[in-house]
C-alpha positions, -999 to +999 in steps of 0.1 A: -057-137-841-028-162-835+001-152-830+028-148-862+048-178-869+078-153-872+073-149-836+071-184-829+100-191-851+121-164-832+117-178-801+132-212-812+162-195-831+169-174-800+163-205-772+204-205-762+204-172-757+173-167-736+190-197-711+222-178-714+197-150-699+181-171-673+217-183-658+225-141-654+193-141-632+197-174-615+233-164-604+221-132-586+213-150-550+183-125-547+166-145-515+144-117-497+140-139-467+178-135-456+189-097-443+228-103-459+213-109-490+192-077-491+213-059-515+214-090-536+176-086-539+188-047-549+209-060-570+185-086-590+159-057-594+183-038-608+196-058-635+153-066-642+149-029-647+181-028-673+169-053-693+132-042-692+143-010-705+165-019-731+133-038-748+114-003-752+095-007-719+096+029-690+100+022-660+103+032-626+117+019-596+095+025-563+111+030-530+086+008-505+099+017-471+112-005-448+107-033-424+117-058-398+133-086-401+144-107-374+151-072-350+171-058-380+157-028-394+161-029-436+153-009-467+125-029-486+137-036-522+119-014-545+092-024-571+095-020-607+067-006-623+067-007-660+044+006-693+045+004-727+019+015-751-013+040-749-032+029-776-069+034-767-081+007-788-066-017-772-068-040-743-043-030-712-028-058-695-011-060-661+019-083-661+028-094-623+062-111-612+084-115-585+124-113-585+133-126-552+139-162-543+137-188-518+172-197-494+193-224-511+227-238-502+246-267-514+240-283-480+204-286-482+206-315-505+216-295-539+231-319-566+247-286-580+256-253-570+218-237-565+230-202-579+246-216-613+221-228-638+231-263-645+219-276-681+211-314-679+217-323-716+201-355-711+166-345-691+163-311-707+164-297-673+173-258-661+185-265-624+188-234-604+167-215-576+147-193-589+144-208-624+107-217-624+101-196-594+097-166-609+126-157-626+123-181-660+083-168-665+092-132-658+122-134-683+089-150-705+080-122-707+111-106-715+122-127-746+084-117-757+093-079-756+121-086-775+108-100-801+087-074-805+114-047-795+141-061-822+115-065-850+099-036-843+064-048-840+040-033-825+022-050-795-011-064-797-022-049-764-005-022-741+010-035-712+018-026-676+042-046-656+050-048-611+077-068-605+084-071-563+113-083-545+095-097-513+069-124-528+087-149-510+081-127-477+051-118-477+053-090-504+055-065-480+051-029-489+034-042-520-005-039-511-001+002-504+019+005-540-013-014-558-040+001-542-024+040-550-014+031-584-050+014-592-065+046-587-074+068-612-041+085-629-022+058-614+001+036-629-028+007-634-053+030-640-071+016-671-058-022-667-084-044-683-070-078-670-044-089-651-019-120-657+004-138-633+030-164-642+040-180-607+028-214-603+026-248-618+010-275-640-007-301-620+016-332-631+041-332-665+016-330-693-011-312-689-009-273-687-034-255-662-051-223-662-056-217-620-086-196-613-079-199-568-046-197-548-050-207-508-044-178-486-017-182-462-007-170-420+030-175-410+035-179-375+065-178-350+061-190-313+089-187-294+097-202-258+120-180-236+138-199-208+176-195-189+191-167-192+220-182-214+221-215-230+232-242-206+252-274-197+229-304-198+254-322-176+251-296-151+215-283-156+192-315-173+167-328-151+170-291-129+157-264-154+128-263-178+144-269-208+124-247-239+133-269-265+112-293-244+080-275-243+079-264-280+083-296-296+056-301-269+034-275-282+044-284-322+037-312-318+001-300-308-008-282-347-011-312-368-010-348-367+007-372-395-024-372-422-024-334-421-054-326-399-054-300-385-055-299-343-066-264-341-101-262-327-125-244-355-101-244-380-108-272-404-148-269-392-147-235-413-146-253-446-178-272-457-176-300-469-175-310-509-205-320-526-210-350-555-209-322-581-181-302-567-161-340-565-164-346-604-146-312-611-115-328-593-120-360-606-120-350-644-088-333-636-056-350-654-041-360-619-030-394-601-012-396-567+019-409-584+021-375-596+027-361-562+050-387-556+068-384-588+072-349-578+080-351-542+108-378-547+094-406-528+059-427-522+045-407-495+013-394-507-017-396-482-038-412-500-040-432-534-074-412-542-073-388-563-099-367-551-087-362-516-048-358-528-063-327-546-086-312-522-063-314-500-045-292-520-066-267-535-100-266-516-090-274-475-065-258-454-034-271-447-007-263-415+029-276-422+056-271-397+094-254-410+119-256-389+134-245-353+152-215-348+180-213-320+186-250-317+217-268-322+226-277-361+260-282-363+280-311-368+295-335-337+275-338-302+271-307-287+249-314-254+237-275-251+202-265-236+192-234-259+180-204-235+154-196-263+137-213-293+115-207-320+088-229-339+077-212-374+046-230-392+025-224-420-015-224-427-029-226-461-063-209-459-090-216-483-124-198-481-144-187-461-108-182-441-086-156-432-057-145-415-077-125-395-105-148-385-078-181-381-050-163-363-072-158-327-080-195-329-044-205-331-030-181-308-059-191-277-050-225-288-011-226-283-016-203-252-041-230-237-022-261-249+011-242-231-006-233-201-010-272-196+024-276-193+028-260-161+061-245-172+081-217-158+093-204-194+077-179-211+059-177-246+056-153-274+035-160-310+041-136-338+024-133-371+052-126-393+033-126-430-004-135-444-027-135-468-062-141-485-073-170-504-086-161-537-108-175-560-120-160-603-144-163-629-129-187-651-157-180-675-143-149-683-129-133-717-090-131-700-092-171-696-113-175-727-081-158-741-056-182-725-076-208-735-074-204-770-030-199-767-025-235-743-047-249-772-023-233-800+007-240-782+002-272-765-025-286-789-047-293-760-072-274-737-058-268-699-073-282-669-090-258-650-074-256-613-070-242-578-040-240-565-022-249-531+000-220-527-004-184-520+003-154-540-011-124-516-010-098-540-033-116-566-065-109-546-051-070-539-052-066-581-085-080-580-100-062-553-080-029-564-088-034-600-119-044-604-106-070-633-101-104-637-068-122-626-053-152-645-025-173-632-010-188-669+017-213-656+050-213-671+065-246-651+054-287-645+042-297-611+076-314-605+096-283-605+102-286-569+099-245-564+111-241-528+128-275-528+162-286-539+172-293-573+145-268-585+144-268-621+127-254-650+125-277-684+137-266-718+107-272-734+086-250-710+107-220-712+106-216-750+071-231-754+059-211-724+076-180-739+052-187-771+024-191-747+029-161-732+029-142-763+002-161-781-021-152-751-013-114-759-023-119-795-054-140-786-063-115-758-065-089-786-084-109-809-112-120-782-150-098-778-151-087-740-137-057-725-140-055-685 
């Protein structure tokens, strides 16, 4: 059953006004990684909840506890859970998003202010944080209800909606709220299939279906040295310095073609086989798209099969940044008294937060032990998660098939993907069901980079996407 031109036709007349929707959102600086924008997180999931229940949907706002974040005690943001229709006869669908966003400031590199959605007239291009990550698919979703709320149409399936404020740290608070509500006379109780819109085509042409996200540990170490920060005039060359010993033990984790230096951890993953290496080779893909998206030529490699097993099918560590060091501007010739190293490992399986993070803590510990240092070290885990792989066989991608084709006029690629959504393996372990990740946004979107953007074309035609797949889903034989 496709879905009715009026539809289609609705989403094209009402394209201004659904960017004029996406600024509101983009210009809430809702970044869950930063404690003084906590109530701006509060504040995003707010205005979500308004708008959700202005198109017919109930909802409910979930009070998740609280956490830690660097020593500060806060109030988790709360979820939004959300229903609308009961008909038996029908398919139920969970709709997952997230509202929060990564840090962005002018000074990172910005061409524009990263909280004002900046229309370029002459790419097509939405730039603002948060645009293609998440906040232009959930509002997908949105401008789908509409129509459907301002026509008043029925829907073709009954749908259930969690919307989180902490995706982009760790969802925390998130796994406890999915496994209660899954269970019988919970909110999810009855959800056929689920559907997530956060991630990416591979390149700028083809649209993807992804069927595997890479599992992720986040990891702090810190070196603890002087008392206070100190003179180098009066103190190099007499103290150990800390900075010294974790560039030392940084530089330890990976070298510059991205192995990884951790003893046992890249050994986990066997290695691909002739059969496994044609699935990535059919894939639509060159290394110029990586490059095309990462704004310079510094791909790995010119093959295309290792560029994309190296980011789907084999783990990955990437180091983020130093905490506690001098960033300022001018010279300032301070030694820090403490500093910490955060990194990144994508896991793929077998792998797991909890079988990888004792090899990398015995690791660090050893490698610093060689340095014969008087400072001290800590590690902390501060987030994880699972890789997870589906059946892409199955009736919810059969279903999402059948829209990219109606929308797109071509079939998807089939693919895994690099990053990690930690909550997609909780709704399929929870569940029971199958989980589809139905991209919204091009692989150039630069998500957690600067200048992220989200293009014209793939709101509106994503919007029809995401609505066609409801119609299709309802038209399609298979039920759990």
């Amino acid at each position: 059953m496709p879905a009715p031109q009026e539809f289609l036709s609705f989403v094209d007349t009402n394209a201004n006004a659904f960017i004029k929707r996406l600024a509101e959102a983009v210009a809430i600086p809702s970044i869950s990684g930063d404690a003084t924008h906590r109530a701006d997180v509060v504040k995003m999931g707010e205005w979500l909840n308004t708008h959700l229940k202005a198109v017919g949907v109930s909802t409910q706002l979930v009070d998740l506890g609280k956490h830690t974040m660097d020593g500060e005690e806060l109030n988790l943001p709360p979820a939004i859970l959300g229903r609308i229709g009961d008909d038996k006869s029908k398919k139920t669908v969970l709709i997952y998003g997230h509202f929060d966003v990564q840090p962005a400031n002018k000074s990172d590199g910005w061409n524009t202010d990263p909280f004002t959605l900046t229309i370029d007239e002459s790419t097509g291009q939405l730039i603002g944080r948060g645009s293609s990550d998440d906040k232009g698919p959930v509002l997908g979703w949105l401008n789908v209800l509409q129509y459907h709320h301002q026509q008043r149409k029925a829907l073709p399936v009954n749908l259930r909606f969690c919307f989180e404020g902490m995706e982009e740290s760790g969802s925390e608070g998130l796994d406890d709220l999915v496994e209660r509500e899954s269970k019988p006379g919970g909110w999810f109780d009855g959800v056929d299939c689920v559907c997530i819109s956060d991630n990416y085509w591979l390149n700028t042409r083809t649209p993807v279906l992804t069927y595997g996200l890479r599992g992720l540990t986040y990891l702090k170490v810190t070196v603890h040295g002087p008392g206070r920060d100190l003179h180098s005039g009066v103190f190099g060359r007499t103290v150990y310095e800390p900075m010294t010993d974790l560039i030392a033990i940084m530089s330890k984790l990976v070298d510059s073609q991205g192995n990884i230096l951790i003893p046992g951890v890249d050994e986990m993953v066997c290695a691909a086989d002739e059969e496994e290496r044609e699935i990535y080779e059919s894939l639509d893909y060159s290394y110029k798209d990586i490059e095309s998206a990462a704004g310079g030529p510094v791909a790995l490699t010119t093959d295309k099969v290792d560029l994309l097993m190296g980011r789907m099918r084999y783990p990955s560590l990437s180091l983020h940044g130093i905490e506690g060091a001098f960033s300022g501007v001018g010279a300032k010739t301070v030694i820090p008294a403490k500093v910490s190293g955060k990194f990144s490992i994508r896991l793929v399986p077998p792998q797991t937060p909890e079988i990888v993070d004792p090899l990398v803590i015995s690791y660090i510990e050893s490698e610093f032990a060689k340095l014969n240092t008087k400072n001290t070290l800590t590690i902390e885990n501060l987030h994880g998660g699972k890789p997870w792989v589906a059946d892409h066989t199955h009736w919810n991608f059969e279903a999402a098939k059948r829209a990219t084709k109606a929308v797109y006029g071509q079939d998807p690629d089939l693919t895994r993907e690099g990053g990690s959504i930690p909550v997609t393996l909780t709704f399929a372990e929870s569940l029971k069901v199958n989980v589809l990740l139905l991209p919204m946004g091009r692989g150039d979107d630069g998500a957690h980079s600067t200048n992220e953007k989200l293009d014209r074309s793939n709101f509106i035609e994503g919007t029809k996407l995401l609505g066609t797949y409801l119609y299709e889903l309802a038209d399609i034989q298979g039920k759990k």
